[in-house]
C-alpha positions as CSV (number, residue, x, y, z in Angstrom):
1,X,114.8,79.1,73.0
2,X,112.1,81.2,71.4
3,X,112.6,82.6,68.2
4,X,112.4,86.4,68.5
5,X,111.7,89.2,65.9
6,X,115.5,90.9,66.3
7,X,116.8,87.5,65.1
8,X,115.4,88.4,61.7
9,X,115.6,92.0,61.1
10,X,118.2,93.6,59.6
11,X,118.8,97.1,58.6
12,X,119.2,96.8,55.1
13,X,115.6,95.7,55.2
14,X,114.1,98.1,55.7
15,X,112.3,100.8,54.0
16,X,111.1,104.1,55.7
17,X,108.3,105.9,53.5
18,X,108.4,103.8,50.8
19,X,106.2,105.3,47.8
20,X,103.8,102.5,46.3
21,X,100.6,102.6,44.7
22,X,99.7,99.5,45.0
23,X,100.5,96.2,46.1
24,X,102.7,94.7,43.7
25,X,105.0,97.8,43.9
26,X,105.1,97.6,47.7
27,X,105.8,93.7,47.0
28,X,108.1,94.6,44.1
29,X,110.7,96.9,46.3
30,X,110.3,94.4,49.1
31,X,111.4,91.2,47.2
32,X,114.4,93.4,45.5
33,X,116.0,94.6,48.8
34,X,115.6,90.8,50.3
35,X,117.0,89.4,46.5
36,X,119.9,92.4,46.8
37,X,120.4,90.9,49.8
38,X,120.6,86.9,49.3
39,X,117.3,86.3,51.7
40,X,115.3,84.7,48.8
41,X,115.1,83.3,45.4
42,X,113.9,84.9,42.1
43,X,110.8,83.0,42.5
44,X,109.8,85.4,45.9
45,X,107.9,88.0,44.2
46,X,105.5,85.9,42.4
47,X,104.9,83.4,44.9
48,X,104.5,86.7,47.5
49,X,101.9,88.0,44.2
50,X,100.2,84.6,44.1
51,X,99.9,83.7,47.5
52,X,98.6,86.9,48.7
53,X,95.8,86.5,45.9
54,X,94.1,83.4,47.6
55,X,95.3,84.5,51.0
56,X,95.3,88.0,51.5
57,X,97.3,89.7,54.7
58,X,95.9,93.2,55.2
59,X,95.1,93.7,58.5
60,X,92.8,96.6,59.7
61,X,94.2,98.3,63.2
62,X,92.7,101.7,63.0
63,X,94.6,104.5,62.6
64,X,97.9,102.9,61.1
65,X,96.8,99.0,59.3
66,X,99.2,96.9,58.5
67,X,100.0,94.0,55.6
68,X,102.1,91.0,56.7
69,X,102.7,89.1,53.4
70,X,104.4,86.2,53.2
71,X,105.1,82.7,51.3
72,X,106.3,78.9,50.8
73,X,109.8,78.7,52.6
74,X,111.2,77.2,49.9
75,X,111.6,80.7,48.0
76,X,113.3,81.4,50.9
77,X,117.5,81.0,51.2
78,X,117.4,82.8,54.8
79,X,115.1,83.7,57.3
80,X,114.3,87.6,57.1
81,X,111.9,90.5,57.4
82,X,111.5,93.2,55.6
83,X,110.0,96.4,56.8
84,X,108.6,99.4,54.7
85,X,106.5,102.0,56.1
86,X,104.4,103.4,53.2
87,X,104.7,107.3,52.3
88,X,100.8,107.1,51.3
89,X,98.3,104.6,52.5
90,X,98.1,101.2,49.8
91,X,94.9,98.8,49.4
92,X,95.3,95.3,50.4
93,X,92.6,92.9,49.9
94,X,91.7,92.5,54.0
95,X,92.8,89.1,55.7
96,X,89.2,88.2,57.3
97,X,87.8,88.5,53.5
98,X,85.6,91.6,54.4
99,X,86.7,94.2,51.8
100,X,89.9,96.0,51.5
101,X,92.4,97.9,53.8
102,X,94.1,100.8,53.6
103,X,97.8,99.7,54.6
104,X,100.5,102.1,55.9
105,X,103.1,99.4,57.7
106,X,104.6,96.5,55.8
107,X,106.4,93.6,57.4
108,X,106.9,90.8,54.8
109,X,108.4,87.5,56.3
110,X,110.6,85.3,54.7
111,X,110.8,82.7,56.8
112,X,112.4,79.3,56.0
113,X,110.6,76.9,58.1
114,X,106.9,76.4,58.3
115,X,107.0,76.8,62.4
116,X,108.9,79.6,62.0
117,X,105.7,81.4,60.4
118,X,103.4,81.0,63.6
119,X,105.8,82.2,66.1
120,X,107.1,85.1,63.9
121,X,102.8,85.7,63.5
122,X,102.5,85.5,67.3
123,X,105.3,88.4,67.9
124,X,104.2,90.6,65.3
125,X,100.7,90.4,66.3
126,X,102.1,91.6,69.9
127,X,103.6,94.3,68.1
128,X,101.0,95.4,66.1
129,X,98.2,95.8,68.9
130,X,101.0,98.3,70.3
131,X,99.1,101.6,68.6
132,X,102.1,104.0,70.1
133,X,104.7,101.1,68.8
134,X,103.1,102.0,65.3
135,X,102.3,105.6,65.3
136,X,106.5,105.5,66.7
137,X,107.0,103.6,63.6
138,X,105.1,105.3,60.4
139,X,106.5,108.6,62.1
140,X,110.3,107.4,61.8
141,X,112.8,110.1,60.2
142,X,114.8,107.4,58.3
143,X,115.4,103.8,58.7
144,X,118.2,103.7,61.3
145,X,115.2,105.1,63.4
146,X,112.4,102.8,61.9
147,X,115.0,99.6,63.2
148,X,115.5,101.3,66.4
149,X,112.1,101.0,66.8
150,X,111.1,97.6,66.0
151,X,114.5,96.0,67.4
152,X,113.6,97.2,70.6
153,X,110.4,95.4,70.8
154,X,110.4,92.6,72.9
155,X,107.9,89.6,72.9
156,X,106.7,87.7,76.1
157,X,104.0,86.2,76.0
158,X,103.9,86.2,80.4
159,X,104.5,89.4,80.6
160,X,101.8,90.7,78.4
161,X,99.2,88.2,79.6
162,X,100.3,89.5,83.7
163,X,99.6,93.0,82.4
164,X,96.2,92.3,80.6
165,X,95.2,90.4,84.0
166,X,96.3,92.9,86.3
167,X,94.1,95.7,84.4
């Protein structure tokens, strides 16, 4: 069975308008909710810090760009992802090397197997190319709204490949 997105969010994960100037605070509140939590070692943050040095995750969409940082499963003691919205936009280093990003959407994945990673990629890719699924998302009230959002999202692959064909 496929691994879907709802299996790993939980609402305690998330954070709507989350206020960050920079990277290592939005990593810094992530990694203490999924530490708070027992979803990750102590090591988390600065393997999330390190890894997103050499491999940096900001992705630009448009309107609303989004960071998807992640790291080695063995920081990891169960799968999760963590969700902040950002109050005011926060530069990432852009993932295709070309500059930096201003990032409004944060879904960090801690993810405990290495295969886990490309599916849970796959999905939120999905869900990112969804600009209303976004915009619904950075304009969330609070975060029972902001996991409303996301845990409705469902990924098929078919079904999204019959609708780009039948356009």
């Amino acid at each position: 069975m496929a691994i879907s997105i709802n299996e790993y969010l939980n609402k305690d994960l998330i954070i709507n308008n989350l206020e960050a100037e920079t990277t290592y605070d939005v990593f810094h509140s992530l990694s203490k909710i999924l530490l708070k939590y027992n979803f990750v070692k102590d090591s988390f943050y600065t393997a999330l810090v390190k890894r997103e040095s050499k491999f940096p995750t900001g992705l630009t969409l448009g309107k609303y760009n989004v960071a998807i940082p992640h790291t080695d499963a063995i920081h990891i003691i169960r799968p999760a992802i963590a969700i902040a919205t950002l109050k005011y936009p926060v530069v990432f280093n852009n993932m295709d090397g070309d500059g930096q990003v201003n990032v409004n959407i944060v879904f960090a994945m801690a993810l405990n197997e290495p295969h886990s990673q490309i599916k849970m990629l796959q999905q939120l890719m999905y869900l990112i190319q969804n600009k209303d699924i976004l915009m619904s998302m950075k304009d969330a009230k609070d975060n029972e709204q902001l996991y409303d959002i996301v845990s409705k999202f469902e990924y098929n692959p078919v079904k999204n490949n019959l609708k780009e064909i039948i356009k």
